[in-house]
N, C-alpha and C positions, 0 to 999 in steps of 0.2 A: 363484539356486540352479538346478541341473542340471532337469531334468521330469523329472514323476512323471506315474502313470498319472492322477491327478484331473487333470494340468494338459492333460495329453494330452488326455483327455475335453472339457474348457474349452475348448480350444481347435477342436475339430474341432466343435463346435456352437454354437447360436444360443441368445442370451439363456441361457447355463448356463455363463459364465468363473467363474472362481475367486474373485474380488474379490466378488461379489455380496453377502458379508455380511461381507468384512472392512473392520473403519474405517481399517484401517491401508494401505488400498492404495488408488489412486486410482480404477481403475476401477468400474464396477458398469452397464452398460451392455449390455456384451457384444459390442460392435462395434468396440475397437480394435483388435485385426488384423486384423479382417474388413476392413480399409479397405484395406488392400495391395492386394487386389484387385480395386482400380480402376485402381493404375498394371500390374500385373501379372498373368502369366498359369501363372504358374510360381515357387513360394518354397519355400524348401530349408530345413528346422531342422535345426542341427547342437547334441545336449545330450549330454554324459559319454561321448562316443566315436561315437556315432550316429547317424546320419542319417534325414528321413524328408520325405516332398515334399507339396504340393498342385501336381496340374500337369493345365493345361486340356489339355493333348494326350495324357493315360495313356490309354488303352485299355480301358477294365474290362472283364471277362469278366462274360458275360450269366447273369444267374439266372433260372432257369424259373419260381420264385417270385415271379418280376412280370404275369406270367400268358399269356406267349408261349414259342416254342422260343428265336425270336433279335430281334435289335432289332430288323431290318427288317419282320417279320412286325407286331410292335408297332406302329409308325410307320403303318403298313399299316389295320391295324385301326383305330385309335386317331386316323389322316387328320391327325397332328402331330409333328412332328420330337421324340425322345426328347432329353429333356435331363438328363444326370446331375450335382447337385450335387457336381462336382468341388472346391468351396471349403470341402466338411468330409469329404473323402474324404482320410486321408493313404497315403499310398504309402509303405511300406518302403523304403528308398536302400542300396545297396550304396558305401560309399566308390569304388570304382572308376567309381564312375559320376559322381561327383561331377568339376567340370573341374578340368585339373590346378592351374590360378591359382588356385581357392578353395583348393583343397587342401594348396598349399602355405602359404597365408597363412594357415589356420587351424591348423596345424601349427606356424606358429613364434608362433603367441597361445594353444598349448592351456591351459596355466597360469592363463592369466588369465580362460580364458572359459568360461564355464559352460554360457550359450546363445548362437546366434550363426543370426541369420537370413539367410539370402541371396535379394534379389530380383532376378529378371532383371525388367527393367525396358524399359516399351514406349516408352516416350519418350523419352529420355535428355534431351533438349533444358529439358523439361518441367519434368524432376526439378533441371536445373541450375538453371533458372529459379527456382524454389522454394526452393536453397541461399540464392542473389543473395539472396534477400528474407530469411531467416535472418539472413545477415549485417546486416543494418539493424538484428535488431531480436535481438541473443544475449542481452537480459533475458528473453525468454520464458523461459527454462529457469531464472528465478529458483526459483519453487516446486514444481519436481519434486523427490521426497521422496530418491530415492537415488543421483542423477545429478549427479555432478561435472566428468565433462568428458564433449565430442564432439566427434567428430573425422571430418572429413569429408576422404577419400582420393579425388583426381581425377588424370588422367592430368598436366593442365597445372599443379597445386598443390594442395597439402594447407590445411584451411583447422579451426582449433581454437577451439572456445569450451570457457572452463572456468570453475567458480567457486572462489573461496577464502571461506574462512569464517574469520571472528574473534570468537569467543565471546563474549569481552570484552563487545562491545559488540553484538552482535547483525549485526552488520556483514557482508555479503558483497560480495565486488567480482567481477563480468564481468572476463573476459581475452579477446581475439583475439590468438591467433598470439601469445599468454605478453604483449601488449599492455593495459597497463589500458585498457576501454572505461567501465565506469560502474560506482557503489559505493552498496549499498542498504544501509539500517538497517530488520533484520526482526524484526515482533513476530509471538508467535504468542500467540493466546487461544482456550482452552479456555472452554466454550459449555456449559454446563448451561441443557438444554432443559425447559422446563415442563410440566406433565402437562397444560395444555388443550391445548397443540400439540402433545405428543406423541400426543394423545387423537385431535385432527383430521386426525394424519397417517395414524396408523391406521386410518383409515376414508377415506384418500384411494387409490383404487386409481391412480389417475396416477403413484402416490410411487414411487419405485424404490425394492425390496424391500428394501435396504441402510439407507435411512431411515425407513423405517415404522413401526420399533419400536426406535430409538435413544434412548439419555439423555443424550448430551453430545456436543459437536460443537466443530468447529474452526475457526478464522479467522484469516487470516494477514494482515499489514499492511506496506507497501515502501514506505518513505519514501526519496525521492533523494541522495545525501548527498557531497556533492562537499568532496574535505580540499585545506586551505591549500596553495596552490603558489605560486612564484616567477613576475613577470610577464616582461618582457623587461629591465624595467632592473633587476632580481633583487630589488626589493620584493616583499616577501608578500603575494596577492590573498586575506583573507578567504573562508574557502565556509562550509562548515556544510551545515544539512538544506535542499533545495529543496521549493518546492510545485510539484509537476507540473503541466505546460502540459496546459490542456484539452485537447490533440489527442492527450495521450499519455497519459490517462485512459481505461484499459479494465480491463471486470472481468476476472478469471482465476477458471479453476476448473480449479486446476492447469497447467494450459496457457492462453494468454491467448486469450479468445472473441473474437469483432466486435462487441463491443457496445460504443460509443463513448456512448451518450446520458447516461450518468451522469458528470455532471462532480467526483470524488474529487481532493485534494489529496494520496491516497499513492494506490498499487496496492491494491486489496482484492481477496484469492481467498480464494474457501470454496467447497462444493460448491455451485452455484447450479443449477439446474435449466434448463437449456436446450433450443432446438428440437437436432434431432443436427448440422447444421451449423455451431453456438455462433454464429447469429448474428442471433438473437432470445431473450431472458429470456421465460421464463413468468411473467407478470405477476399470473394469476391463482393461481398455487402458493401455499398455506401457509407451506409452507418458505420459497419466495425471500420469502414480505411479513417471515415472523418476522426471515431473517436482514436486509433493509435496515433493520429497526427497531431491529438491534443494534447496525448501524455506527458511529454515532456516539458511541457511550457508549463504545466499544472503543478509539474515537482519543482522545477526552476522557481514559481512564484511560492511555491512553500516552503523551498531553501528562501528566500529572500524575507518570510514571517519567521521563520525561525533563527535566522544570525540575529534578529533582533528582539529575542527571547534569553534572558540570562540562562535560564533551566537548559537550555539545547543550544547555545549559541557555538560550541566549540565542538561539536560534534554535525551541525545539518550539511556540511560537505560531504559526510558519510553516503547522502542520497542521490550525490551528480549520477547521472544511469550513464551508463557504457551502453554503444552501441550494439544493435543485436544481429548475430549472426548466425544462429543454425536453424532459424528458419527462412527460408530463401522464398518471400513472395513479397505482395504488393505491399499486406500489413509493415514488414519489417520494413520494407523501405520508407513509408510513413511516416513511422517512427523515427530512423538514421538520419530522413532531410530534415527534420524540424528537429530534433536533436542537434546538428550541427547548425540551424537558425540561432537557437536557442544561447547554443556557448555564445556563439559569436554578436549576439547584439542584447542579452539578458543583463541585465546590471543586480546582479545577486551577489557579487562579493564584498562584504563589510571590511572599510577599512580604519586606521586606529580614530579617526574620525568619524566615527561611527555614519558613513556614507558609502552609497551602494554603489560600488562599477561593475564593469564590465571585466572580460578577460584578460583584454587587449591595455586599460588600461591599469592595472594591476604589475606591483612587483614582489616577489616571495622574496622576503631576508631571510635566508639560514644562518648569518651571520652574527646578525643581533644589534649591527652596525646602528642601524638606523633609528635603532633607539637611543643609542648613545651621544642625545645634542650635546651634550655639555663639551666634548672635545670631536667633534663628525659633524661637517655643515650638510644638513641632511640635502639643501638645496645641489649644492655641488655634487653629490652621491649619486641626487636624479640628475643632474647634465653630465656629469660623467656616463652615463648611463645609456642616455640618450644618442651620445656622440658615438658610441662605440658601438650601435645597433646597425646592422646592415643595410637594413631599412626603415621608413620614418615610423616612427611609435608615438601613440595618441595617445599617455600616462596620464594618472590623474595631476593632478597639483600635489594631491598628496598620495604618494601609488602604493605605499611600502606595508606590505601585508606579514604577517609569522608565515613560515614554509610552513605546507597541507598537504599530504601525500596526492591525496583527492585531486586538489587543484593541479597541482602538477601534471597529473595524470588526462590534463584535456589541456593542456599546454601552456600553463600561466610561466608567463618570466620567473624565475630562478636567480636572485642574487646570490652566488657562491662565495668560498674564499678563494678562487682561484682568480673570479675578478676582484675582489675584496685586494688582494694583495697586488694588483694591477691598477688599479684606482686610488692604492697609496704610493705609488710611483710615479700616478699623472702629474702634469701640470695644474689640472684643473684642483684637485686635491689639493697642492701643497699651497697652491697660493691663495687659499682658505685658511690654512692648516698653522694656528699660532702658535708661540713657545711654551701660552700658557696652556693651549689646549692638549699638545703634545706630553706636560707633563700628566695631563689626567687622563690621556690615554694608557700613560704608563703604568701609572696607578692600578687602571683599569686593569690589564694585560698581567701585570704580576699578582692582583688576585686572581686570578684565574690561574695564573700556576700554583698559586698556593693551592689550588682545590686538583692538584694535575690527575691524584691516586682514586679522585671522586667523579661525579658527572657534573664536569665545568662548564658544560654545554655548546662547546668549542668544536670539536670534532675534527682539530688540527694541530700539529705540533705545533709550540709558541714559535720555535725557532726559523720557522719558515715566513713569521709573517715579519715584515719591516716598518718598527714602529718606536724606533728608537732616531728621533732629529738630530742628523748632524749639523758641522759647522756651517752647511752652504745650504740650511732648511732642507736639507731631503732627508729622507728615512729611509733607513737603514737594517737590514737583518742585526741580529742581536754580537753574530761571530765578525760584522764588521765595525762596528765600533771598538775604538781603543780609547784611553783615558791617560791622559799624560800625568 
């Protein structure tokens, strides 16, 4: 929108911008254009036809209200060089003074622009240098709230980052130069804040005045999400959701900080509380401990929308987060206890009955058994199951999941063939275990040899498993059967 006189005010002072209590806008700070001011010496606002400058070379005319006739008297007295805060003085601009290259170029964009800053700029070298490194990395501008493209005009080449959005799915893709660069799947979670932290933050004078007396808060989540492409022999390469490389795990808050020591399997930004460089976390904030405590309950509940999404449902285990451990303070620990909450009482695992459990009540088949009703009583499978656990187990009714590297990997049950061929031995087994069903196991078992030189999905020699019914209903390894 065009400026107004609050934004005007905002702007020309310190710690008093306009965002200071709105939750809808990013800043509250009060030093993001104050930062211009380290490459520049001279910036131009152009808003609704008008011009107006900060410029370290104006001139001001002397007021006798500072307690001299003229500077140099001042300087004089005073035995110290007069400095006037030129960085909240704006200057009036007459278009005519404006050069004629801005002038023309904001003349054929007036339609479009509402504000338009111009910085003459001390480096140039500097400023390109800093484009260079843009380019590496055009996901930055994933979570800014109102910015869909940018567009950087140089003498040698024009150079565009843009986003697209597909609601559908949450989905936005990076472009360079209209070029797909990378495609994130984004959640956003509304944060209802508790009245003990809203209580501690209130009485935290560190808190920036924008969260000190807030009741609900925000947190965004970017999962990597690369779609099926063609390889070079024109077969289809599988993608789906990625878990982000440790080196590419940095938090955002809103614009991406330097803070690498948290090792996250998506992007997380929320307002996090940083030094002003973004390139240390306040460890000791309120705020930043409530929100790492909320991380993982957040990705937990977006695993649990996602299994039940055709488009991502075989891949949102990719997002379980591993505990964090190379940075040793209160945030990580945060994180690690509600983490380990999380596994143990989240009901985020889908199973073939498209129902959500828990860990605890969950069993991975590598087997494939349990799919096989026609000759496997899957009831018996889970009491076999059951009886042979060391301790009591709280399985669903129907537990039986596909092995998940992921799942595995925070300690879901593992049906193997090691029990696989221990539970065709049991009693519980066999006295399920009919003539008729034993021949369609057999059935079963010899196409899968037939595929032995192929991926039969088996991941065991036949000859180990016993599934050949003798005369007394047990089963049998293959080299103990004889045939009269």
């Amino acid at each position: 929108k065009a400026f107004d006189e609050k934004d005007l005010k905002g702007i020309c002072g310190v710690n008093n911008g306009t965002k200071k209590k709105d939750l809808d806008k990013t800043g509250y700070k009060g030093l993001g254009f104050k930062a211009v001011f380290g490459k520049s010496d001279k910036v131009m606002i152009y808003s609704h036809g008008e011009y107006f400058r900060f410029d370290s070379s104006y001139q001001i005319k002397w007021n006798k209200e500072w307690g001299t006739d003229d500077q140099q008297t001042w300087e004089k007295e005073n035995d110290r060089q007069f400095i006037y805060p030129w960085q909240i003085n704006p200057v009036w601009t007459n278009e005519n003074e404006i050069p004629s290259l801005i002038s023309i170029f904001l003349n054929q964009k007036k339609k479009r622009i509402h504000v338009a800053y111009v910085i003459l700029l001390n480096n140039i070298g500097e400023i390109n240098s800093a484009i260079n490194q843009l380019k590496q990395q055009p996901d930055l501008f994933l979570f800014l709230r109102n910015i869909s493209q940018i567009t950087f005009l140089a003498e040698s080449s024009n150079y565009t980052i843009s986003i697209a959005r597909d609601l559908s799915h949450g989905l936005k893709q990076v472009f360079v130069n209209n070029k797909p660069d990378s495609q994130w799947i984004i959640k956003r979670f509304e944060l209802n804040i508790p009245d003990d932290v809203v209580d501690k933050l209130s009485k935290d004078t560190k808190a920036p005045e924008k969260l000190r007396f807030i009741k609900k808060a925000e947190m965004f989540l970017a999962a990597k999400y690369k779609a099926p492409s063609p390889n070079e022999h024109g077969d289809m390469i599988s993608g789906g959701i990625e878990k982000l490389r440790e080196q590419d795990s940095v938090l955002f808050s809103y614009l991406p900080t330097k803070i690498f020591g948290y090792k996250f399997p998506v992007l997380i930004n929320a307002n996090f509380l940083t030094n002003v460089n973004r390139e240390q976390i306040h460890t000791d904030s309120v705020w930043n401990q409530w929100l790492f405590g909320r991380i993982s309950g957040e990705i937990f509940q977006w695993i649990k929308e996602l299994v039940n999404d055709n488009k991502f449902r075989s891949q949102a285990y990719r997002l379980i987060p591993s505990e964090l451990h190379s940075e040793n303070n209160i945030l990580t620990k945060r994180f690690n206890d509600s983490l380990a909450e999380n596994i143990k009482h989240c009901n985020f695992i889908r199973n073939r009955k498209n129902q959500l459990l828990r860990v605890d009540q969950v069993i991975m088949d590598s087997t494939s058994m349990s799919k096989q009703s026609s000759f496997i009583n899957v009831d018996s499978m889970r009491e076999y199951i059951n009886n042979n656990e060391k301790n009591p187990c709280q399985y669903g009714d129907d537990p039986f999941i596909d092995y998940d590297i992921n799942l595995n990997q925070i300690g879901v049950k593992t049906f193997t063939w090691d029990h696989c061929i221990d539970m065709f031995k049991s009693d519980i087994f066999i006295k399920t275990h009919s003539t008729e069903e034993n021949k369609r196991m057999i059935e079963y078992f010899f196409a899968k040899y037939l595929k032995i030189d192929t991926d039969n999905g088996m991941n065991i020699d036949i000859q180990r498993i016993p599934f050949l019914m003798d005369q007394n209903n047990h089963l049998q390894l293959i080299k103990n059967i004889y045939f009269p």
